[in-house]
C-alpha positions as CSV (number, residue, x, y, z in Angstrom):
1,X,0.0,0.0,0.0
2,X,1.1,3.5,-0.8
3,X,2.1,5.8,2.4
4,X,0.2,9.0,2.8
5,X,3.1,11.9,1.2
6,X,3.8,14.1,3.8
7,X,5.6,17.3,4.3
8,X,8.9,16.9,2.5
9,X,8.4,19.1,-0.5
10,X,11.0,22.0,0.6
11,X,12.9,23.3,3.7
12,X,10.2,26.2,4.0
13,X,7.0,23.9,3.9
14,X,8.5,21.3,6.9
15,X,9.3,25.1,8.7
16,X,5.3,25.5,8.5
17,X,3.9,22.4,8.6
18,X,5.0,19.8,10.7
19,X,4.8,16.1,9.4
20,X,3.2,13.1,11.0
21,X,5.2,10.4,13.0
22,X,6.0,7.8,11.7
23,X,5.2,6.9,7.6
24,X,4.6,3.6,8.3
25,X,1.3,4.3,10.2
26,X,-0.6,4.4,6.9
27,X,-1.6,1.0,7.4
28,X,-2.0,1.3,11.0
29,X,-4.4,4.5,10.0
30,X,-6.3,2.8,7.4
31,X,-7.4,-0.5,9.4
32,X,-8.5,2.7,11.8
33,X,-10.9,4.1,9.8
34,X,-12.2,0.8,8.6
35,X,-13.5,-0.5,11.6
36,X,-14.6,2.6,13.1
37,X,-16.5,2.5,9.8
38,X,-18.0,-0.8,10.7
39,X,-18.9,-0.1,13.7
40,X,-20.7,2.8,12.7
41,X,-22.4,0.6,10.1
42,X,-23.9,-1.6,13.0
43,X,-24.9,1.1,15.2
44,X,-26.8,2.6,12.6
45,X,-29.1,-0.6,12.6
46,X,-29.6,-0.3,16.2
47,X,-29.9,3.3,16.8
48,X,-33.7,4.0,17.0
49,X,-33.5,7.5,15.7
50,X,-31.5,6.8,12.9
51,X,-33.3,6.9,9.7
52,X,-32.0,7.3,6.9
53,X,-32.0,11.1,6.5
54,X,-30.4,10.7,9.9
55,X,-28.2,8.2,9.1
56,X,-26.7,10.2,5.7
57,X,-26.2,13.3,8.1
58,X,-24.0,11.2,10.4
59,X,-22.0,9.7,7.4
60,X,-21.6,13.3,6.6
61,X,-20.1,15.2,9.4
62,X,-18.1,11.2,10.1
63,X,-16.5,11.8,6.9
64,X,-15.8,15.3,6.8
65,X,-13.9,14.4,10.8
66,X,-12.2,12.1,9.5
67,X,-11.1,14.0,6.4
68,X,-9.8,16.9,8.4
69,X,-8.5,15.0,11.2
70,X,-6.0,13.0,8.1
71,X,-5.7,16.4,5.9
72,X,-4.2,18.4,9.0
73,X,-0.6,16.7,8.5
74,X,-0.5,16.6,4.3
75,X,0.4,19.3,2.4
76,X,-1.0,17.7,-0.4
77,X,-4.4,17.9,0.8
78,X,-7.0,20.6,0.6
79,X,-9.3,21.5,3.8
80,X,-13.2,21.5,3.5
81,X,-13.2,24.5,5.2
82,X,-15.0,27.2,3.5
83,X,-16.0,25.0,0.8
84,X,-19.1,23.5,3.3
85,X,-21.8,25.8,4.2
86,X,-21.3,27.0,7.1
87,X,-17.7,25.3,7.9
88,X,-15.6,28.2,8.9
89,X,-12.5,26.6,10.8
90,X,-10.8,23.6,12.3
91,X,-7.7,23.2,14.6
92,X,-4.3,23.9,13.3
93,X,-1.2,22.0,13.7
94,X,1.3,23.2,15.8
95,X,4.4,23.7,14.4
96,X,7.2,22.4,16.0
97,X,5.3,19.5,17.5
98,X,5.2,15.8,16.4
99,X,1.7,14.2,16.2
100,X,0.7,10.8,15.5
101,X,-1.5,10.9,12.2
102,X,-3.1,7.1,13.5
103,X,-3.5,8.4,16.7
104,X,-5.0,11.6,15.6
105,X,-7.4,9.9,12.9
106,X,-8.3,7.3,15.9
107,X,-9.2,10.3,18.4
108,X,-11.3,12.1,16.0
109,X,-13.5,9.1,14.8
110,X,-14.0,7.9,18.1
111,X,-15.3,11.2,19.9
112,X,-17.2,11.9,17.0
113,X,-19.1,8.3,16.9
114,X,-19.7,8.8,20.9
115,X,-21.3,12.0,20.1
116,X,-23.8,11.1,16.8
117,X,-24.4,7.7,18.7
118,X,-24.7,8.8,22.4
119,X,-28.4,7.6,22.1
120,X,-27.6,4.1,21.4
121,X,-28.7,1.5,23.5
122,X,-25.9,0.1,26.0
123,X,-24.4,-3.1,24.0
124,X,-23.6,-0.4,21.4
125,X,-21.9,2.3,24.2
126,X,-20.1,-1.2,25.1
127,X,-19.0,-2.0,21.6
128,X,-17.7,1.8,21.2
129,X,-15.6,1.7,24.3
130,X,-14.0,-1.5,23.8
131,X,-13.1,-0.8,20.2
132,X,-11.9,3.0,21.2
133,X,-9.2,1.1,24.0
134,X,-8.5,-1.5,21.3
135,X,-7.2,0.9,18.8
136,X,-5.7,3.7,20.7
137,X,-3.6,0.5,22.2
138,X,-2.5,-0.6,18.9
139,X,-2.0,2.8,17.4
140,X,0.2,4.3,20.6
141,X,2.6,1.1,20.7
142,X,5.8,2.3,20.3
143,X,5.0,5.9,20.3
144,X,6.1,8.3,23.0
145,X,3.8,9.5,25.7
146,X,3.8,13.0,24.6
147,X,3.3,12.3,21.3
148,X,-0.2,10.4,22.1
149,X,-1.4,12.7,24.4
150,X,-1.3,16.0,21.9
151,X,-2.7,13.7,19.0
152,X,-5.1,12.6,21.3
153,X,-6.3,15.6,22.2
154,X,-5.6,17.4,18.3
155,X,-7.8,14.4,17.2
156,X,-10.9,15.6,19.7
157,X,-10.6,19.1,19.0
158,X,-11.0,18.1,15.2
159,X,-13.7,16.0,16.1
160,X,-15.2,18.1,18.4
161,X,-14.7,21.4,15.9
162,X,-17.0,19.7,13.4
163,X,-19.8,18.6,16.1
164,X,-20.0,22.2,17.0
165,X,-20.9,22.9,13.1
166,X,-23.4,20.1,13.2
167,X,-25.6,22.1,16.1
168,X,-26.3,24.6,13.8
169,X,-28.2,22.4,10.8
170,X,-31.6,22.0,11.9
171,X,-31.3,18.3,11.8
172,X,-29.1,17.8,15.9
173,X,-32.1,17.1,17.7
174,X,-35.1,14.4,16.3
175,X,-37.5,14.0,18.6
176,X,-40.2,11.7,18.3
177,X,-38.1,9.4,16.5
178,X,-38.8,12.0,13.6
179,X,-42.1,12.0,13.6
180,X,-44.0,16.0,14.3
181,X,-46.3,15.4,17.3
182,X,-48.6,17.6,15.4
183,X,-49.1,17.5,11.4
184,X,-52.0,19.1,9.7
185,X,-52.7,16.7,6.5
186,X,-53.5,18.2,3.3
187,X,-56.7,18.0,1.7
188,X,-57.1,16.6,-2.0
189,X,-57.0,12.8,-3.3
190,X,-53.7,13.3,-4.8
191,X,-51.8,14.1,-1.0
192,X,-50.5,11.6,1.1
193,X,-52.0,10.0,3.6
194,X,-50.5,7.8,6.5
195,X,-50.4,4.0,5.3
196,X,-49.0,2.5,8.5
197,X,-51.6,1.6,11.4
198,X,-48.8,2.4,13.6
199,X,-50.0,5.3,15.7
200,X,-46.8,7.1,15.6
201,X,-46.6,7.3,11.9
202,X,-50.2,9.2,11.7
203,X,-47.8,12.1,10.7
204,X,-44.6,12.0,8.2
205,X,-41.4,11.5,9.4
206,X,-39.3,14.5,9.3
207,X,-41.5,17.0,7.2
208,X,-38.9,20.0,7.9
209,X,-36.0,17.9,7.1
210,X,-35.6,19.7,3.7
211,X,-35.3,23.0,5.1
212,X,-31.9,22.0,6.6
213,X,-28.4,23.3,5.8
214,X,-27.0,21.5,3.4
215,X,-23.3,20.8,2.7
216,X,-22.1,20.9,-0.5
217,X,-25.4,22.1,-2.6
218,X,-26.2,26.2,-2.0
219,X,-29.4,24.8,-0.3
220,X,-32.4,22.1,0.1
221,X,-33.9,23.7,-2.9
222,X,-30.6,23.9,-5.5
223,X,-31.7,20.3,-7.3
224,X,-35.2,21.1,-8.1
225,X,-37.8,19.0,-10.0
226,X,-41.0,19.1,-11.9
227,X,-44.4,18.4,-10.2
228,X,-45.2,14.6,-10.8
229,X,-47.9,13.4,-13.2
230,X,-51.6,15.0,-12.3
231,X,-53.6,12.8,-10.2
232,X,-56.0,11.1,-12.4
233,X,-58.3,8.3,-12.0
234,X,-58.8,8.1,-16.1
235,X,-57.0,5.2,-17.0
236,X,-56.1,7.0,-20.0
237,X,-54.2,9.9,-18.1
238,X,-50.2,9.2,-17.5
239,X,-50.8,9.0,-13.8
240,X,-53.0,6.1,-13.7
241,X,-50.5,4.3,-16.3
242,X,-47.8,4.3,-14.0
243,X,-50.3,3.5,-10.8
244,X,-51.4,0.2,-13.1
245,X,-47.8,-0.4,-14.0
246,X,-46.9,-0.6,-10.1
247,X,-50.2,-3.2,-10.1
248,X,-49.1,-5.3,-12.8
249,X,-45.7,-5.6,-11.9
250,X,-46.7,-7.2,-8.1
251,X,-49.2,-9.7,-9.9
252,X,-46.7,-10.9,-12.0
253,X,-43.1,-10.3,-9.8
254,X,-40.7,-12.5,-11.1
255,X,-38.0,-14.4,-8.4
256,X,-35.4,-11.6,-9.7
257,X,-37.5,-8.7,-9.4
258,X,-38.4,-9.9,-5.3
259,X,-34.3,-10.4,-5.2
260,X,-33.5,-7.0,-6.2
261,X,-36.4,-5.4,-4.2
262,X,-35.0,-7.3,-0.8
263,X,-31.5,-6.7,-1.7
264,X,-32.4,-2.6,-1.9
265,X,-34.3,-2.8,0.7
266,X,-32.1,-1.4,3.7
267,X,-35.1,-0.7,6.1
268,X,-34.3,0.9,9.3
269,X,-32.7,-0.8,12.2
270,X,-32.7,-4.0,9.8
271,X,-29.9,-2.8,8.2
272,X,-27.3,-0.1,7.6
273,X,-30.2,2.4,5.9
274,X,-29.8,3.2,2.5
275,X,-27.0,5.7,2.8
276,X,-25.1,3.2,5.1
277,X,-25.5,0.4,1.7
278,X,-23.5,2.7,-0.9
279,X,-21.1,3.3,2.2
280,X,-20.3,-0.7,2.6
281,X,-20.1,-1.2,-0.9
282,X,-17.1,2.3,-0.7
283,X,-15.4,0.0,2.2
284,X,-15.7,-3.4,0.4
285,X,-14.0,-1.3,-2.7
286,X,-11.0,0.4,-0.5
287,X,-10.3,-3.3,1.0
288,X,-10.2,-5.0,-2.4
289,X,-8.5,-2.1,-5.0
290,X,-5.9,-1.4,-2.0
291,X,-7.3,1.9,-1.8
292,X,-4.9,4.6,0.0
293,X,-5.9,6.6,3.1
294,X,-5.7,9.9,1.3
295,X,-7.8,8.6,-1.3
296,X,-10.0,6.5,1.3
297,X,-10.7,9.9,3.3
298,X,-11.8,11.7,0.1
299,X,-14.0,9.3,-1.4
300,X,-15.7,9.2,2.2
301,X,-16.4,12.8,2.8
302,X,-17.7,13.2,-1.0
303,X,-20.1,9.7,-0.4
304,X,-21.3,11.1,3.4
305,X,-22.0,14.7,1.8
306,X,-23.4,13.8,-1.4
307,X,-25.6,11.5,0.5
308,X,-27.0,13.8,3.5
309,X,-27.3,16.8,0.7
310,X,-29.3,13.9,-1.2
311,X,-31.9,13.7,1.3
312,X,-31.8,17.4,2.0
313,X,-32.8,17.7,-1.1
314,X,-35.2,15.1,-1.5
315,X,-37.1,16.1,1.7
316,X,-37.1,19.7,0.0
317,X,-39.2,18.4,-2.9
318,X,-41.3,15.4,-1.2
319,X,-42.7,18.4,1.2
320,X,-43.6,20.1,-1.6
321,X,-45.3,18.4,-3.9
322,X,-46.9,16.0,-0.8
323,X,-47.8,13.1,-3.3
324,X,-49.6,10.0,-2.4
325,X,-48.5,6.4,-2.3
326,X,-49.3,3.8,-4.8
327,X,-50.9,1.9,-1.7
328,X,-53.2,3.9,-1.1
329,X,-54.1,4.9,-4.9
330,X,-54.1,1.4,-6.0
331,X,-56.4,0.3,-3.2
332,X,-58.8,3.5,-3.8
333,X,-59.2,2.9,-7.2
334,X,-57.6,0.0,-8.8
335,X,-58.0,-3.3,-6.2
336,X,-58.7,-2.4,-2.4
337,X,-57.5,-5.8,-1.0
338,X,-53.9,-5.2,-2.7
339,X,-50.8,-5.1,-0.9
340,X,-47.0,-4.2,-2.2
341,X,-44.3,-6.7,-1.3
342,X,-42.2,-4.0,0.8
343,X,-43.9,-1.7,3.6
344,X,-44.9,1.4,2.6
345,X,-42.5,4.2,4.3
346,X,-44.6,6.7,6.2
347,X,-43.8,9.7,4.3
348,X,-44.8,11.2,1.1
349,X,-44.0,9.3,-2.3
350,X,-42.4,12.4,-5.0
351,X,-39.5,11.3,-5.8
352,X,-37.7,8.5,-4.7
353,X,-35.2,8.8,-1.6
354,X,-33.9,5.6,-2.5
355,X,-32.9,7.1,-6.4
356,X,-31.9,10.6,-5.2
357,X,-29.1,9.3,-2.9
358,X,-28.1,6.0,-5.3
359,X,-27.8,8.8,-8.4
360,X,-25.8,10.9,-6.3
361,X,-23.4,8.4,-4.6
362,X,-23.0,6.7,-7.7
363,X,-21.5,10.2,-8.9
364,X,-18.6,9.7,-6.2
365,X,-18.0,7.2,-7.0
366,X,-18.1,7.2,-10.4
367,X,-15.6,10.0,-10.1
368,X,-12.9,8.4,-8.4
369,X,-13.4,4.5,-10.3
370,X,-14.5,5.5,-12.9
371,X,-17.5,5.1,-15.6
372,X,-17.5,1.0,-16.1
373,X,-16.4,0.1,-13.1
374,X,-17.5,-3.7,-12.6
375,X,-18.1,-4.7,-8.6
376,X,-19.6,-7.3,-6.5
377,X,-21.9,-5.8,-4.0
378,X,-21.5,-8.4,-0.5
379,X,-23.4,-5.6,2.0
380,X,-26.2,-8.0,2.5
381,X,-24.4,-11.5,2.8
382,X,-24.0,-11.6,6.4
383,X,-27.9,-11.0,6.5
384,X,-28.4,-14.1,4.2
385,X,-28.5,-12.1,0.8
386,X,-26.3,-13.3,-1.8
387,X,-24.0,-10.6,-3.2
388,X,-24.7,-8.9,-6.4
389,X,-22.4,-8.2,-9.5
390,X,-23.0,-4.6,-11.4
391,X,-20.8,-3.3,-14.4
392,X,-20.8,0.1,-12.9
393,X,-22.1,2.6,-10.5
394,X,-25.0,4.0,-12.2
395,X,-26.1,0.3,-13.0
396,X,-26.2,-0.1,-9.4
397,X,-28.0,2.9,-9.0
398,X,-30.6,2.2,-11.0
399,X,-31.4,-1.1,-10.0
400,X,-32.0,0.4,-6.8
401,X,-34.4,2.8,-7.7
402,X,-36.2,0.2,-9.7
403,X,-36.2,-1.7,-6.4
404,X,-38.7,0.6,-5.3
405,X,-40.7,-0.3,-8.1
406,X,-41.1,-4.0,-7.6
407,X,-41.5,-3.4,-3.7
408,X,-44.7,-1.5,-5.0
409,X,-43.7,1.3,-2.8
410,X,-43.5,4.0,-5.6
411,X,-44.6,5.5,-9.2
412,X,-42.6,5.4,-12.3
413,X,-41.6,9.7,-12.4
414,X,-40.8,9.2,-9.0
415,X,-37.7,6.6,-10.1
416,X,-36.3,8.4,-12.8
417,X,-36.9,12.1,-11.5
418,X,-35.3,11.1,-8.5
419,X,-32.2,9.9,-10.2
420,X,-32.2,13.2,-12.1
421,X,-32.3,14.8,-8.6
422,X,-29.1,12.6,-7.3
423,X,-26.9,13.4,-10.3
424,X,-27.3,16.8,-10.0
425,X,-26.3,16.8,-6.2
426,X,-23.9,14.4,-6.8
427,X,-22.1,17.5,-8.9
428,X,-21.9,19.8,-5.9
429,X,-20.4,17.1,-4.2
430,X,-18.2,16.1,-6.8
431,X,-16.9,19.4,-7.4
432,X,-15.1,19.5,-4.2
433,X,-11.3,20.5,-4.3
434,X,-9.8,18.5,-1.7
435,X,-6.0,18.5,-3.9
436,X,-3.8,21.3,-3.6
């Protein structure tokens, strides 16, 4: 594996900027960030809050920490500062110190973990703490006192500089788990209406979700879309086409189509969440292509921005339009004692969550593999799932969003407007400079 390039370029850059300790820490830094990533992957599934708007905005601000915390010793490395709404500063190296860039990436990952997961039940509190004395052991060995205190503490005041950015988003606290104590539903056969017989999800899950700061996108409104087709119940109009579609495809669902739909599926606290999916199949990628840290760091803060901006984004527009569910169409009109194959999310259907954020991390990722980029997606085997094989990143993407389709939990516009709506945030986030 390649070594991170520090500061040796000339005797006036290693005056300013102090390098690392130790080169051969790479390694010792990458198997860091990988299981703190994994770790993070479980929590997520057991983290009641953490849906997956929720979960994207965690992958975002993780990223960004560990970004910073790994860019503060490279010279060759850009800072997000000032390129983030809102991000104004981070800590500085001090110069004429030695810090431990493992021990600083370690320190900054695991405060910031404790902090987005402090509400996780206690087996996951235990799992943090035990993997937080595991690694700091292994990444101090050998290392003078000193030099693991000041990274230490470098590495939460990284960490701890990006938490303090996150209070200001309108997405720190979720009460409810998300769901508005008080909704006032809107009138009209074309609105949504709650489909679940849960009493907490009478209202939608996080209807001002939209109206959050986003990261790399100006703001929730920067990717907008057209209205969806009219309600109609003239089976002539485009609307009830795509309802019928949605029908015809769950009377006739063929072994693949139910794979693909329970493959996609990433429901909340079954799984990693959507966002958390397109993050495994990043870490599976790094392990196998021998992926450097620099490199690792990058594609992660893109992936966790272009995701949380995703659902900023798609919030924005769901709130807007307020579109109904093919449930609840298809049983009004079409067959009342129909039922899809997946459960209806309790929230409104225009467009697609699951195709806004696949459109737009497939654009990360696109970016830094490339256009036909064949992989074998393993997220789900451990869950009984065998993995699937894609010739690129948009592939992938789209079979996701068609997922949605077979699971009978959405319309045809909302599919392919909703990939539309990923690409373009995708661009924001691909636009990043994170090379000097």
């Amino acid at each position: 594996m390649k070594c991170l390039r520090f500061v040796i370029a000339t005797l006036s850059v290693l005056a300013s900027v102090l390098a690392w300790s130790g080169f051969a820490q790479a390694e010792m830094s990458e198997d860091i960030l990988g299981k703190w990533y994994g770790l993070v992957l479980q929590l997520v599934r057991h983290t009641p809050t953490y849906s997956p708007p929720v979960a994207s905005r965690a992958f975002a601000y993780l990223g960004v920490t560990a970004f910073e915390a790994s860019a503060a010793g490279n010279a060759t490395t850009r800072s997000l500062v000032g390129q983030l709404n809102g991000f104004k500063s981070v800590p500085q190296l001090v110069a004429g110190q030695t810090y431990d860039e493992a021990v600083v990436l370690h320190a900054a990952l695991g405060f910031a973990v404790d902090q987005f997961f402090d509400n996780t039940g206690p087996s996951g509190h235990r799992a943090m703490a035990a993997l937080d004395d595991k690694l700091l052991k292994d990444a101090a060995k050998g290392l003078p006192p000193d030099v693991v205190t000041r990274s230490t503490e470098f590495g939460h005041a990284v960490a701890k500089a990006v938490l303090d950015w996150s209070q200001t988003d309108g997405g720190s606290t979720v009460e409810n788990m998300g769901f508005p104590m008080t909704y006032q539903l809107a009138k009209g056969p074309a609105h949504w209406v709650p489909t679940s017989t849960i009493a907490l999800q009478q209202a939608p899950l996080l209807p001002t979700w939209g109206d959050n700061r986003s990261f790399a996108m100006p703001t929730g409104a920067s990717c907008p879309l057209p209205p969806p087709p009219a309600y109609s119940e003239d089976k002539n109009s485009e609307f009830f086409k795509e309802a019928q579609e949605v029908f015809d495809i769950s009377k006739n669902i063929t072994p693949e189509q139910k794979a693909i739909a329970r493959f996609w599926s990433d429901d909340p606290m079954l799984s990693p969440t959507p966002p958390g999916h397109w993050i495994s199949i990043a870490l599976q990628l790094f392990e196998r292509n021998h992926v450097n840290l620099q490199d690792q760091v990058d594609v992660l803060a893109r992936l966790g921005i272009a995701e949380a901006d995703a659902f900023i984004g798609c919030w924005n527009v769901k709130y807007r339009y307020d579109f109904l569910r093919p449930v609840t169409f298809i049983k009004r009109v079409i067959d009342p004692n129909w039922e899809p194959l997946m459960v209806t999310p309790p929230f409104p259907e225009y467009p697609s969550g699951h195709s806004t954020q696949s459109g737009a991390a497939a654009a990360v990722l696109t970016q830094f593999f490339g256009d036909n980029f064949a992989f074998d997606d393993a997220t789900h085997v451990k869950d009984g799932l065998k993995s699937r094989r894609y010739a690129s990143f948009a592939a992938a993407a789209e079979e996701a969003a068609l997922s949605r389709i077979y699971g009978g939990i959405h319309f045809r516009a909302a599919i392919a407007q909703g990939l539309a709506q990923g690409r373009c945030v995708g661009a924001f986030a691909t636009a990043l400079k994170t090379r000097n």
